[in-house]
N, C-alpha and C positions, 0 to 999 in steps of 0.2 A: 320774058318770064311766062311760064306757063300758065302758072294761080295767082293771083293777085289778092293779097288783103290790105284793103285802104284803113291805113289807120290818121288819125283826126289832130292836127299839129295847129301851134299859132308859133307866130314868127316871133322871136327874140330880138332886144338887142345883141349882139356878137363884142367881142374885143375890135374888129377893126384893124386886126394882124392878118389875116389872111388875105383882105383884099386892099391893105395899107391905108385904109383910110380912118384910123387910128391918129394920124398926123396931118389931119387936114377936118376933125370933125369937131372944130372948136369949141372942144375941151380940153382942158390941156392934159393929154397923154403922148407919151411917146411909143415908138415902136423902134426897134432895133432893126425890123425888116421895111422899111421905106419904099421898096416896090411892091408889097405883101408876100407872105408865104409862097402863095398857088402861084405865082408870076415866076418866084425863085426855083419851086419845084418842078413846075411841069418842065422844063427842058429834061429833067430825071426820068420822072415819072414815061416820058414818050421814048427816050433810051431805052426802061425796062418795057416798052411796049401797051403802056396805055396812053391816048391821045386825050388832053384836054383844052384842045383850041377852040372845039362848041362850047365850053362852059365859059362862064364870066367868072374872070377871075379873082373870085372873094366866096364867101358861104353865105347862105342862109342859116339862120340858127334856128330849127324848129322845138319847141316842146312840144314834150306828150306827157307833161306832169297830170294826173299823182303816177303815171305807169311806168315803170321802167324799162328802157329796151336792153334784149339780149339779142348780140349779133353772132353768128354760125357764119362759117362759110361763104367767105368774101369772096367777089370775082375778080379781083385783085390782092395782090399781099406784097408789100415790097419789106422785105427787112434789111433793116441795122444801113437806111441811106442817109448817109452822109452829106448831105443838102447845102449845109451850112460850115463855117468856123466858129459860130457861137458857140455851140455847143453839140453833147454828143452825138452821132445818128440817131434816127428814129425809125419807128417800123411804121406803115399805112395802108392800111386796110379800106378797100373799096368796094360797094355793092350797089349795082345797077336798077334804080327806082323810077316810078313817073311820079310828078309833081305837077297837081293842079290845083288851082285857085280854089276855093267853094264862093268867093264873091264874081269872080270874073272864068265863065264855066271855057273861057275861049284861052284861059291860061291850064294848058295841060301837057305838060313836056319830059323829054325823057331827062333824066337826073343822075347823079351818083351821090353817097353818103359816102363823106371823107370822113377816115377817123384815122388818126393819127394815134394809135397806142399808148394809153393813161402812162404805161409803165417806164418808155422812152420819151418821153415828150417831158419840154425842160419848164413850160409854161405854158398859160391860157386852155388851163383845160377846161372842161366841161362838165356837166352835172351828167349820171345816168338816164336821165329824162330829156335829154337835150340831144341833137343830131345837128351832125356840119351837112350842109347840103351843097354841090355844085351843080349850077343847072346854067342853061344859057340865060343872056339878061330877060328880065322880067320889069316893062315897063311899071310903075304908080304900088308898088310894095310898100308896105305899113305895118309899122310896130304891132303889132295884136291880131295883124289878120292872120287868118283861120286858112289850111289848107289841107290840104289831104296827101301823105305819101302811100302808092303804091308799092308794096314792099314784096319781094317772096316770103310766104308766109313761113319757111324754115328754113330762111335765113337770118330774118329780123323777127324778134317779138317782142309784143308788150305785156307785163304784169302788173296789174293794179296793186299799185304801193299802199295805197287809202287803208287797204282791208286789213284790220287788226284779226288776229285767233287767238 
């Protein structure tokens, strides 16, 4: 990325379908994908020519509430893959961020935003304010920490939802 605009995330809980641990995080949910998502996809995902064996395979879920992102111009687009038998294909959109701690300045790594398209996707979607993030494992992660994505500034942005006219 040429320009960088860091914008200001806390971590989520997530559904626990991406990285399958949905069925192992004693509560009682299930998942229909047992290995998670990202496990099931990337053997696709590096057929159409993106690699994800540096990322750990689950998401981050960051907020950027009250602001909403709008994404342009992914560096990836896979449409209408067929991943699964559960249900229909889906389309997936990926765009190349850095992701670093603001608690721990020594966690600063390159990333992708996985979004899976509102319109194809059968479940577990997400709020406008909310980003999937894959990044490599990041040791001692917690609920509410605070991070910063590196984003290209015209490809990701935020609007303040808060501001009434």
């Amino acid at each position: 990325m040429t320009s960088v605009r860091w914008l200001n995330g806390v971590l989520l809980k997530g559904h626990g379908v991406a990285s399958g641990l949905a069925l192992s995080s004693g509560e009682v949910r299930t998942s229909p994908y047992p290995k998670g998502t990202i496990a099931m996809q990337s053997p696709f995902f590096a057929a159409l020519g993106l690699d994800l064996s540096e990322y750990w395979p689950g998401t981050l879920n960051l907020s950027f509430s009250p602001s909403v992102l709008h994404l342009h111009h992914p560096d990836y687009c896979f449409r209408d893959l067929e991943w699964t038998h559960l249900h229909p294909p889906e389309t997936f959109s990926f765009w190349r961020i850095r992701l670093r701690s603001v608690a721990d300045p020594g966690v600063d790594v390159p990333g992708l935003v996985y979004w899976p398209h509102p319109e194809t996707k059968a479940r577990h979607w997400q709020g406008r304010s909310t980003l999937e993030i894959l990044s490599p494992y990041i040791d001692h992660v917690f609920l509410g920490q605070s991070f910063q994505l590196g984003v290209n500034p015209t490809a990701i942005r935020a609007f303040d939802s808060s501001c009434k006219s």
